[in-house]
C-alpha positions, 0 to 999 in steps of 0.5 A: 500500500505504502511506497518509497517517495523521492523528491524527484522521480521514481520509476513505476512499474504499469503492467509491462511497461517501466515510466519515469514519473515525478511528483504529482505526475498523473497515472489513470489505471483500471489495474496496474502496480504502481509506484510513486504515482502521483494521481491514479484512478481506479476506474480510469484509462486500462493502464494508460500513462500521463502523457503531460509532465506536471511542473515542479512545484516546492513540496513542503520539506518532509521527506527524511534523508535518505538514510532515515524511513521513507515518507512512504511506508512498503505494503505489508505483506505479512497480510496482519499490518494494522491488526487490532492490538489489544486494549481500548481502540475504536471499533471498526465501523465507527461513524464520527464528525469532524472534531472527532478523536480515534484511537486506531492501531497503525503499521507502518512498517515492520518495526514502526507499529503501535497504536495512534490517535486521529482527529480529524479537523477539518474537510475543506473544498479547494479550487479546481485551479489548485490542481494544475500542478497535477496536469491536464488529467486533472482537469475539472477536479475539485480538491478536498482538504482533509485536515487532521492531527495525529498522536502517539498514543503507544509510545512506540518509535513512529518517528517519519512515518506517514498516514494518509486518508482517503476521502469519502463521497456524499453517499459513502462511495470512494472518490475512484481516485488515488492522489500521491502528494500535496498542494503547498501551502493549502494542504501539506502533507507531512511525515511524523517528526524524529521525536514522534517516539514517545506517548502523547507527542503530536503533529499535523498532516493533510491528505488530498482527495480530488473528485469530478462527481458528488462532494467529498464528505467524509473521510475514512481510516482502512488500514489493515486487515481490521478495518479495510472492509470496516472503515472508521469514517469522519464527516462533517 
């Protein structure tokens, strides 16, 4: 699920085919495996690439050095990553609004794992022209902002880890779009600081969900096995 990011291009792998992408470089895909795309659809053009380069654009400055975990955790293949731990978390299934705390458990890796805190603080509609980073494929996209804290809640090493959010339709259904990256300035994504280590250290993140269709309500928390058919869900 998680990829390694770079601060400049990555090669993704579509099918056969090896691409060269960078940050915010688009990929509509109906199935493919892909790393380092910048947006993606799920039901988009049956594995065709972008064939427009998004202009580089200053990323707010989160990504560890190369020698530091990735801002982009690897999928677990262990098929337990995100198992429920015991003690009190929230169930998968919970409905919450904005303003909401939840306590969920989180693997990032398989040696950065414990369990977290997420409030969701805002969903924020965006302009359509905040996508032009994002290339013509973006076109006529309306970004959502989905604004949140995360807190250490185990105590356990979570430093430069990453959470991302997927935003949620009004209707429940998913957008049908994966976006990788950010908009500057408007919603930053950020990896959890070096001192992100202990019980109640905090910091403050920004997932990105776009959408052509109905308004981006809601967002949901799917990781892991427990709740990737149960998501715990936000609205406003």
């Amino acid at each position: 699920m998680r990829v390694t990011a770079e601060p400049f291009s990555k090669l993704s792998y579509i099918g056969s085919e090896v691409v060269t992408v960078h940050k915010r470089r688009i990929v509509f895909a109906a199935s493919a495996v892909a790393l380092g795309l910048g947006l993606s659809a799920c039901n988009g053009d049956d594995g065709e690439s972008a064939a427009k380069e998004s202009p580089a654009a200053s990323a707010s400055a989160s990504a560890p050095a190369s020698s530091e975990p990735s801002s982009e955790s690897p999928t677990d293949d262990s098929g337990n990553g995100g198992e429920a731990p015991a003690g009190d978390v929230t169930a998968p299934g919970t409905k919450l609004k904005t303003g909401d705390r939840a306590v969920l458990p989180f693997r990032y890796t398989s040696d950065k794992q414990g369990t977290i805190a997420v409030t969701v603080t805002a969903i924020e509609k965006g302009a359509a022209s905040d996508m032009a980073a994002f290339g013509d494929k973006a076109k006529g996209m309306t970004p959502y902002f989905i604004k949140m804290k995360v807190e250490n809640v185990g105590g356990t090493d979570l430093s430069y880890a990453s959470l991302k959010l997927d935003g949620v339709l009004d209707g429940g259904a998913g957008t049908g779009v994966i976006l990788m990256g950010d908009i500057p300035g408007k919603c930053d994504r950020e990896t959890a600081p070096r001192d992100f280590t202990t019980k109640g250290a905090t910091y403050e993140t920004c997932s990105l969900a776009a959408t052509k269709t109905a308004p981006v309500t809601g967002a949901e928390y799917d990781e892991g096995d427990t709740y990737s058919d149960n998501p715990v869900v936000w609205t406003n």
